[in-house]
Structures are given as C-alpha cells and as structure tokens.
C-alpha positions as CSV (number, residue, x, y, z in Angstrom):
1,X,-7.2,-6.1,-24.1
2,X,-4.5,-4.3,-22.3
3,X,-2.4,-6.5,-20.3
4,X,-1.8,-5.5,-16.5
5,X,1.2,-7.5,-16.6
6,X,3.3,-6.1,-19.4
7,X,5.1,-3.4,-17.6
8,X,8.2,-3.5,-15.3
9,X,10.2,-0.8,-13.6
10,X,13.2,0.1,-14.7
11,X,16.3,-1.3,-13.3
12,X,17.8,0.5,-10.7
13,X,20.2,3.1,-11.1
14,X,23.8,4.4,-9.1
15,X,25.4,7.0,-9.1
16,X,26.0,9.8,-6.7
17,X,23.5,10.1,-4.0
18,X,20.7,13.4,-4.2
19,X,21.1,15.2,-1.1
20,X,17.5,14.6,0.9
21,X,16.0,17.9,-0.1
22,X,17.5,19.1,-3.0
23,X,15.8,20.1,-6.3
24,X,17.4,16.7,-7.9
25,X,15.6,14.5,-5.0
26,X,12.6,15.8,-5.6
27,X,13.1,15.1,-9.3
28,X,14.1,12.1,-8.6
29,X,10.9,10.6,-6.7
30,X,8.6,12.4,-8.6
31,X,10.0,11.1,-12.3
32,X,10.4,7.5,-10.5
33,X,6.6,7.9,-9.8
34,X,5.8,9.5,-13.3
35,X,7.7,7.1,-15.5
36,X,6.8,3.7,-14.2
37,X,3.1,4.1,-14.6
38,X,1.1,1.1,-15.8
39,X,-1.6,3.2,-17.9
40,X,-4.3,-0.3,-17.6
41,X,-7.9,0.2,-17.5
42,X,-9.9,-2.0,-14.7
43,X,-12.5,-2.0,-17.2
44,X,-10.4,-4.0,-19.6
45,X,-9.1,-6.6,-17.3
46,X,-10.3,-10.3,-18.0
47,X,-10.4,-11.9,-14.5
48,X,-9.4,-15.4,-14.6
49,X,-12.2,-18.3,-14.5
50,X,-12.3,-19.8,-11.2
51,X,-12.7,-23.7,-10.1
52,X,-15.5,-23.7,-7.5
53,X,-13.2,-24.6,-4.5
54,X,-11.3,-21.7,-5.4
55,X,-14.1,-19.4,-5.7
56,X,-15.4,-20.5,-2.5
57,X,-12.0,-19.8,-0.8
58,X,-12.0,-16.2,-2.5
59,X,-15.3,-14.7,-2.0
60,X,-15.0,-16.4,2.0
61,X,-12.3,-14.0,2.7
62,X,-13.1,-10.9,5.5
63,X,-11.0,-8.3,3.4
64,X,-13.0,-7.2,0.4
65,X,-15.1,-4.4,2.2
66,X,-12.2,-3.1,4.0
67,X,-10.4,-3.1,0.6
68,X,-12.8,-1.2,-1.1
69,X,-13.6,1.6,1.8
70,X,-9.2,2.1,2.4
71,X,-8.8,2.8,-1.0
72,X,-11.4,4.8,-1.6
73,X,-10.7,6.6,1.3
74,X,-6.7,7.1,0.1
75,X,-7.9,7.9,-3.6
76,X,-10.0,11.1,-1.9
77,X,-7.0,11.9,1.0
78,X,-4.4,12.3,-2.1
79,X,-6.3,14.3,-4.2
80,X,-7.5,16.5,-1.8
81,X,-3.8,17.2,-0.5
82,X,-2.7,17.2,-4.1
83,X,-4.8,20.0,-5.4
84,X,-3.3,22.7,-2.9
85,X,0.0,21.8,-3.6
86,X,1.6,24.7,-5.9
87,X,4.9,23.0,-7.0
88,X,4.1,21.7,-11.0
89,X,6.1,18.4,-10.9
90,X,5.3,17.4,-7.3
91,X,1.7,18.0,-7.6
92,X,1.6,16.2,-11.3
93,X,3.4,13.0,-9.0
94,X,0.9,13.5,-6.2
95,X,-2.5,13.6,-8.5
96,X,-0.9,10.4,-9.8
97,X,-0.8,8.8,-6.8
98,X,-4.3,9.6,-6.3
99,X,-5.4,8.7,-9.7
100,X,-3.8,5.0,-9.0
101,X,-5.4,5.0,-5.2
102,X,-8.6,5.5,-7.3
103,X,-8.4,2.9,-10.2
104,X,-6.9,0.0,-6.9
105,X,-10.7,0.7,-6.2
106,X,-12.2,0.0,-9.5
107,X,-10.3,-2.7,-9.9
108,X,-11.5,-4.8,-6.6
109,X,-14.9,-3.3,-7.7
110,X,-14.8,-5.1,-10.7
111,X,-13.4,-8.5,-9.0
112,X,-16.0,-8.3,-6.5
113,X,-18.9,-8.1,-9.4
114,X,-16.9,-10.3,-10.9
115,X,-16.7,-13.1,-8.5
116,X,-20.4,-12.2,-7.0
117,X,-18.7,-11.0,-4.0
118,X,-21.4,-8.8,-1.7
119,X,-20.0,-6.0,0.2
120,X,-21.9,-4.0,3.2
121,X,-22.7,-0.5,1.7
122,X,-19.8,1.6,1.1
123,X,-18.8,4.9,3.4
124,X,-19.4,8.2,2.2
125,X,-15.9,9.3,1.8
126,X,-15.8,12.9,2.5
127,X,-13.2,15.6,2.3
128,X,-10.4,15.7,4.9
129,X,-10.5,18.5,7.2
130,X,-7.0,18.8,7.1
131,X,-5.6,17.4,3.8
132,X,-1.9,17.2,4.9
133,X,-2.7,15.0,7.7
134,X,-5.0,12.6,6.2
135,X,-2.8,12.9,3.1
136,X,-0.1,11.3,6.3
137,X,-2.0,9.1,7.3
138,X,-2.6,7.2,4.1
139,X,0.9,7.3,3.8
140,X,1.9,5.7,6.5
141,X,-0.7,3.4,6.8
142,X,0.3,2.2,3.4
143,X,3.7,1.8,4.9
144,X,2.1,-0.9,7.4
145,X,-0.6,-2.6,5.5
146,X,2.1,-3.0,1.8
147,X,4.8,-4.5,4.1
148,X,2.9,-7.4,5.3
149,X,0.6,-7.4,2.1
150,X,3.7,-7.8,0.5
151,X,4.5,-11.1,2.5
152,X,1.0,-12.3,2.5
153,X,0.5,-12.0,-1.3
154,X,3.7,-14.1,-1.9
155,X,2.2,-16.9,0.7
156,X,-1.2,-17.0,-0.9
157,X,1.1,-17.5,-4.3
158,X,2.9,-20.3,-3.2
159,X,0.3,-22.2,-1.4
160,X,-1.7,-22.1,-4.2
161,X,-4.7,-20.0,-2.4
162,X,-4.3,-17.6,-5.5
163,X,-4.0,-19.5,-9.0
164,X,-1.5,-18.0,-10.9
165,X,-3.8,-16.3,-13.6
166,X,-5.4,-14.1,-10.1
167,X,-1.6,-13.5,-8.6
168,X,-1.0,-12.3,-12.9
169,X,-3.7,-10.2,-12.5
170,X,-3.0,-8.2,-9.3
171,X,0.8,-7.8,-9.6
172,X,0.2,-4.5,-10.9
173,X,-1.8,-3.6,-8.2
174,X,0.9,-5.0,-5.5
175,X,3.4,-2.9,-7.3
176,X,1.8,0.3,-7.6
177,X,1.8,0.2,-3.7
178,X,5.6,-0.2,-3.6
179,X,5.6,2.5,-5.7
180,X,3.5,4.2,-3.7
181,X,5.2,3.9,-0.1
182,X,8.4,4.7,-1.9
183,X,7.2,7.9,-3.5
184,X,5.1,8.8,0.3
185,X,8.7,8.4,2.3
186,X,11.0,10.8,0.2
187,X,8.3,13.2,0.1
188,X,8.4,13.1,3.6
189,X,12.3,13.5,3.7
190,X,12.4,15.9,1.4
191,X,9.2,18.3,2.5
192,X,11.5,18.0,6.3
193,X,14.0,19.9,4.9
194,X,12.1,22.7,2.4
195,X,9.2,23.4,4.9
196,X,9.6,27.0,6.7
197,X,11.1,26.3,10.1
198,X,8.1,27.5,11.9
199,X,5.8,24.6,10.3
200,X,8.7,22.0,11.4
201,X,7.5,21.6,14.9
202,X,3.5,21.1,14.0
203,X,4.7,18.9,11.2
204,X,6.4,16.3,13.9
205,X,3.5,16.8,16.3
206,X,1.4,15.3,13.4
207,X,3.6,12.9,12.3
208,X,3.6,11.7,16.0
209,X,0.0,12.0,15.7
210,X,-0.4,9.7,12.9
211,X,1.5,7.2,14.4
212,X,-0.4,7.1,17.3
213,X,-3.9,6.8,15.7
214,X,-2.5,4.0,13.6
215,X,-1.1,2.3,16.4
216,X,-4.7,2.3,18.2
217,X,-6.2,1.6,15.4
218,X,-4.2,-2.1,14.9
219,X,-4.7,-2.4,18.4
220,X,-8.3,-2.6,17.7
221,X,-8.0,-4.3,15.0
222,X,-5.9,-7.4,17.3
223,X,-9.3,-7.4,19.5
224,X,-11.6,-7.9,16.8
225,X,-13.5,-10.9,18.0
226,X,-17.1,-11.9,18.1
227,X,-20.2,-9.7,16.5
228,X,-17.6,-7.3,15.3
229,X,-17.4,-7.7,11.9
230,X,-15.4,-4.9,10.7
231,X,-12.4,-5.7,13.0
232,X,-12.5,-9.0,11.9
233,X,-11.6,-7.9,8.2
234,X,-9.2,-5.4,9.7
235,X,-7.4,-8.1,11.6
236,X,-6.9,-10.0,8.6
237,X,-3.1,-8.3,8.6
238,X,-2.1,-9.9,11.6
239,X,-3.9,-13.4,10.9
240,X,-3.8,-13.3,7.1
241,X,-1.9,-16.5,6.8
242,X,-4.2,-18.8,9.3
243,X,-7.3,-17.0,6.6
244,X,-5.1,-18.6,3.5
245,X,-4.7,-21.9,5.1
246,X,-1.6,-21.8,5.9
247,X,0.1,-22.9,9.1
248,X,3.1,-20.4,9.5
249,X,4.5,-18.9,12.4
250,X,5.5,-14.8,12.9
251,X,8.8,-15.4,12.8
252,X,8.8,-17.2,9.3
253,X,5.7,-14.8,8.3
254,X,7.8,-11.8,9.1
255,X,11.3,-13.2,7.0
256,X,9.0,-13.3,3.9
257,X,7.7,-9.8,4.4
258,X,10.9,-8.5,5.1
259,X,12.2,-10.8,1.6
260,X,9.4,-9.3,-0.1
261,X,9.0,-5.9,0.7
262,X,13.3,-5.5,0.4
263,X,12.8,-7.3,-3.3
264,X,9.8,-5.4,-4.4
265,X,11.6,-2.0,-3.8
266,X,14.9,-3.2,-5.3
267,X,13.9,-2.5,-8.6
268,X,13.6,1.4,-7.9
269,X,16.3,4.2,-8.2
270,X,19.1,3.4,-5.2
271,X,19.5,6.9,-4.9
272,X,15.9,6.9,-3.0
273,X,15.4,6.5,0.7
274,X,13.2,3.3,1.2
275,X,10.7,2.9,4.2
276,X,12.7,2.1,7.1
277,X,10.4,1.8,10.7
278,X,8.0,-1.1,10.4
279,X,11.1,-3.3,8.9
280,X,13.2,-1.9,11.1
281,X,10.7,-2.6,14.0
282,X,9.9,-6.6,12.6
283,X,14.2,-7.1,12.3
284,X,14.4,-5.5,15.8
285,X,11.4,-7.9,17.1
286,X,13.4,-10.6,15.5
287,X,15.9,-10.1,17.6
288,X,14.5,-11.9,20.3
289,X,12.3,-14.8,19.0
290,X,13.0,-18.4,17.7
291,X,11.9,-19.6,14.7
C-alpha cells in the first residue's frame, strides 16, 4: 500500500527573483509542478473505518455530487487545452495538472463507494469549445473554491467533523490544489507577457469574462434555497462551516482561510507569484467588519 501521506514539498527556495516571463519563470512553475508530484494510486488507498455517527455526518453532506462533476469537468478542461499547447515542458506541466484533476475524481469515487455514498448521475463532460477559456475558468475557479476549501478543511480538522485517519487521507488531495492554483497564476503571468500583442486584448476580454461568469455563478449559488438541490451543494462554500457544525462567524472563517491558504503555499519556491485577488478581496472586506 502506497501511502498518500509520505510526500512533502520541498522547502522553499531564495534567491534572485525570475523576471515574470522569462525562460527561467517558466522553468520555474513548470519544474515546481513536475517535481512535487505524489505518484499515489486511488485504487490503493485504504479509507479509514468510520464510527456510525461519523459516517452519518459524512455521507449527510450536499458536496459529494458537485465534487465529483467539478473535477471531472477540470480533468477534461486541462487536457483539452493541454494537448494544443506546443511548448515541451509547459505542456508536460499542463497534462500533469490534468492527470491530477483526473485521479481528485477517482479518488472521491472511491470514498463515495466506499462510504455507500449515492450520487445523482454524473454529466457528460464534453469537449470545451474553446479550450483556453474553459482551461481559465478552471483556473480561476480553483482560485475561489481552494482558498476557502483550504479554511474549511482545517475547521472540519479541528472540530473533529473529519477524524484524523480521513484529514491523513485527503491531505494529498488538499495540496495538489495548492499546487494547482499556484502553477494556474504564473502561467497566467507569464503567457501575459509572451502572447503576440494582437491576442493581448481578447486574452483580457476573457479573463474579464471568466470573472464575470464565476461571479454569477456564486451568486446563484448564495440563492440556492428550497427544491434546488444543486445550489444547495454549490452553496456549501459560503455555509460550509454551519454544514460541519460549527458555529463560526465570516470574519473568524475568513482569518483561517487567509492562515491557511498563506501556509499551504509557503512551502513553494518564493520566487513564484502566489494568487493574490480573492485574498486580497477577503483582507480588503476585512477592513470594515468586527469580529
């Protein structure tokens, strides 16, 4: 049995900083990508025996159909943009990515059969019309849904909602997402400043674009009430903690996300541009609320 829980990054390095761009940054988040692989096989993991109380409170949660549809959905969006891309290294990095968007799906497969969890029918996850774009929005989306994933997965680990064996068991998971977002934003920087000018403007308008489908999207997801199922799982983000028991307000939610997300991404090269809206946004939100 391979254990997920044997690998750690590497410490962060110094040094001078890569100019956003160069040949060296690109190295740099493409190798940080490469090299910190976990090579574990979902089908080797021993998920942990549950008490029935806990069981209960697992398999009750809205998320796991949602789960298993967003990463399905990001495993298809990376590979399709990864398989146009010409440049060896970064499309070696990118087909990584989607190899690891893939197996997060295998792996909550294999809880849910697991745990005798029943999901609705999956989606048919079809080919992106435009790969770039969907291969943004996962991206970004990512950006969102690890920062307060991040914070949630840390209060259902010290409540006690998730036993210690389970929070052993999907660390690897939770870290391959830092990874991921971290890998996502310097490709962003650095694909700014090597695209030909004339795709710079349509690049921004998409990028805008993105932005605003996600942002109607959460919207929805804050009205999910009554019959609607789905965007009752969707909303767990914003009312993850009240789902895990756990009486917390924004304020103190949003310290432990910022907390986590700034110590999950310490670990990584320092040289490497680190997602900066939604913290920026929660710190500026901050601003101007009591605890």
């Amino acid at each position: 049995m391979e254990s997920m829980s044997a690998f750690a990054p590497a410490a962060a390095a110094g040094g001078a900083p890569a100019p956003l761009g160069s040949e060296t940054h690109k190295t740099l988040f493409c190798r940080t990508l490469l090299d910190t692989h976990d090579p574990y096989r979902p089908a080797l993991i021993e998920w942990p025996k549950l008490d029935a109380d806990t069981h209960g409170k697992i398999t009750s949660l809205p998320i796991w159909d949602i789960a298993v549809a967003t990463e399905g959905r990001a495993g298809m969006n990376v590979r399709t943009f990864g398989e146009a891309v010409s440049d060896p290294l970064l499309k070696e990095a990118i087909m990584m990515n989607a190899f690891e968007e893939s197996r997060h799906k295998l792996v909550l497969a294999d809880m849910v059969q697991a745990y005798g969890i029943e999901l609705a029918p999956e989606p048919e996850y079809r080919r992106p019309r435009d790969p770039e774009f969907a291969f943004m929005r996962t991206g970004y989306s990512e950006c969102i849904d690890s920062f307060f994933g991040f914070g949630l997965f840390d209060v259902a680990r010290r409540s006690g909602f998730f036993p210690p064996e389970l929070v052993d068991t999907f660390e690897p998971v939770m870290r391959e997402e830092g990874r991921h977002i971290l890998f996502f934003v310097n490709w962003v920087a650095w694909w700014r400043r090597n695209m030909p000018w004339w795709r710079r403007p349509w690049f921004e308008l998409k990028v805008i674009a993105v932005w605003i489908v996600l942002i109607l999207e959460r919207i929805d997801m804050a009205k999910g009430m009554g019959s609607n199922t789905k965007a009752q799982e969707n909303n767990f983000t914003l009312n993850g903690s009240r789902e895990l028991g756990v009486e917390i307000s924004f304020p103190e939610l949003a310290r432990i996300c910022l907390a986590e997300n700034d110590r999950r991404l310490a670990p990584y090269d320092r040289r490497l541009i680190r997602p900066r809206f939604v913290p920026g946004a929660i710190r500026f939100v901050l601003r101007f609320m009591r605890s």
